[in-house]
C-alpha angles and dihedrals in degrees: 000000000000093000095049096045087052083053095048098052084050096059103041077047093059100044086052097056093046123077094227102099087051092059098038085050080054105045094047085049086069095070091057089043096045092043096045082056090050090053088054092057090045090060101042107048091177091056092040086058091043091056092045104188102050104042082057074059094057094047092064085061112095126222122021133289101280133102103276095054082037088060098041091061090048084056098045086038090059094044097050109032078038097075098055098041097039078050090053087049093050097045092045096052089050117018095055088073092070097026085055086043087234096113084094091054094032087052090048100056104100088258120121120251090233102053081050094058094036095057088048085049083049102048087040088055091043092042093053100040085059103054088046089061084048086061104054104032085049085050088054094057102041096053094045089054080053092046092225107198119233099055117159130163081243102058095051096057093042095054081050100060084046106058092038088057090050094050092045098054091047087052096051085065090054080084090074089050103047087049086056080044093064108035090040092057102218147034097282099064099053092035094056088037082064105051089045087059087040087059090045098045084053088037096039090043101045080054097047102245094107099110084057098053106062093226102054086058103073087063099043088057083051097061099049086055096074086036090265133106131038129320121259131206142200085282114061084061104047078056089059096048095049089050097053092046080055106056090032084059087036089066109029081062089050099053094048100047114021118105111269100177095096 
């Protein structure tokens, strides 16, 4: 427990001194702000035809300005940008290591390996978690400056839960990636890996096969939150959960057995 605690207070360390969870709070702050501007256009047809483009944008949106549809972009934004910027998370906590050449020294301190994966899941999990209660809370605000009609106290806790549950199943497959992360020894592997997983889940979802393929779930879940998308079973998450135990035990082996001498 000692060891893991001392792990624990480095990496939170670590992610406190570096400027990356400045600029992933800001880059998740984009989906309230955008949609909030969507919602904007939704309400005011004559400015939405003055701006063109965009309002060729806001048409692409389904449902009308008001807090249910509000909430249901926060969820599908935090599905699907989720899964790039809980990738960046996820390739920065265990990929620098190798990218900073101090995996070698980091592996050599009397700690065990598995203390050491255990605090970055920890500090992914925390991370993530945080920039998911930015989103909504920033949500919150945003639609109450807009005055969205439809607002309950409900509603709101029901577009909570959610978007936690959204974010929380797209943060249980960050395991595969940190385990591409590190075998992979750097940021590029697990970041193209992402965006590979980001077109099959589109692809994989527009041909039904989404409850099938684990990230297209999260938005999936998304969708019947706000009664919208396809039906999932028992099933598609059982298929999240075992891909998340896979790459989890993935990386802890790794990162017991690889060879760390280069």
């Amino acid at each position: 427990m000692k060891n893991f605690s001392g792990s624990l207070r480095t990496e939170f360390l670590k992610a406190r001194r570096s400027r990356i969870p400045l600029f992933t709070a800001l880059g998740f702050s984009l989906a309230p702000i955008m949609g909030g501007f969507f919602m904007i256009i939704l309400k005011d047809p004559e400015f939405a035809r003055n701006v063109g483009l965009l309002r060729t944008k806001a048409e692409m949106l389904s449902g009308t300005a008001d807090w249910p549809t509000y909430f249901g972009l926060l969820s599908q934004a935090t599905a699907v940008g989720g899964i790039l910027l809980f990738a960046l998370i996820v390739s920065w906590v265990f990929g620098r290591e190798f990218a900073d050449r101090t995996a070698k020294d980091f592996l050599a301190l009397p700690t065990p390996r598995s203390s050491i994966i255990a605090a970055k899941c920890v500090v992914v999990g925390v991370w993530c978690g945080g920039l998911a209660a930015i989103v909504y809370l920033l949500g919150l605000m945003i639609g109450m400056v807009i005055v969205l009609p439809q607002w309950s106290g409900e509603l709101a806790v029901h577009g909570a839960i959610t978007l936690a549950i959204t974010a929380l199943l797209t943060v249980f497959l960050t395991t595969p990636i940190a385990f591409v992360a590190s075998a992979g020894r750097g940021y590029l592997p697990p970041m193209g890996f992402a965006i590979l997983v980001l077109v099959l889940a589109q692809v994989l979802g527009a041909a039904g096969w989404g409850p099938l393929f684990p990230w297209s779930i999260p938005a999936l879940y998304a969708g019947l939150g706000q009664n919208q998308g396809v039906d999932l079973d028992a099933l598609s998450y059982t298929i999240v959960g075992l891909t998340s135990l896979a790459g989890l035990i993935a990386t802890f082996l790794w990162w017991h057995y690889a060879d760390h001498t280069e």
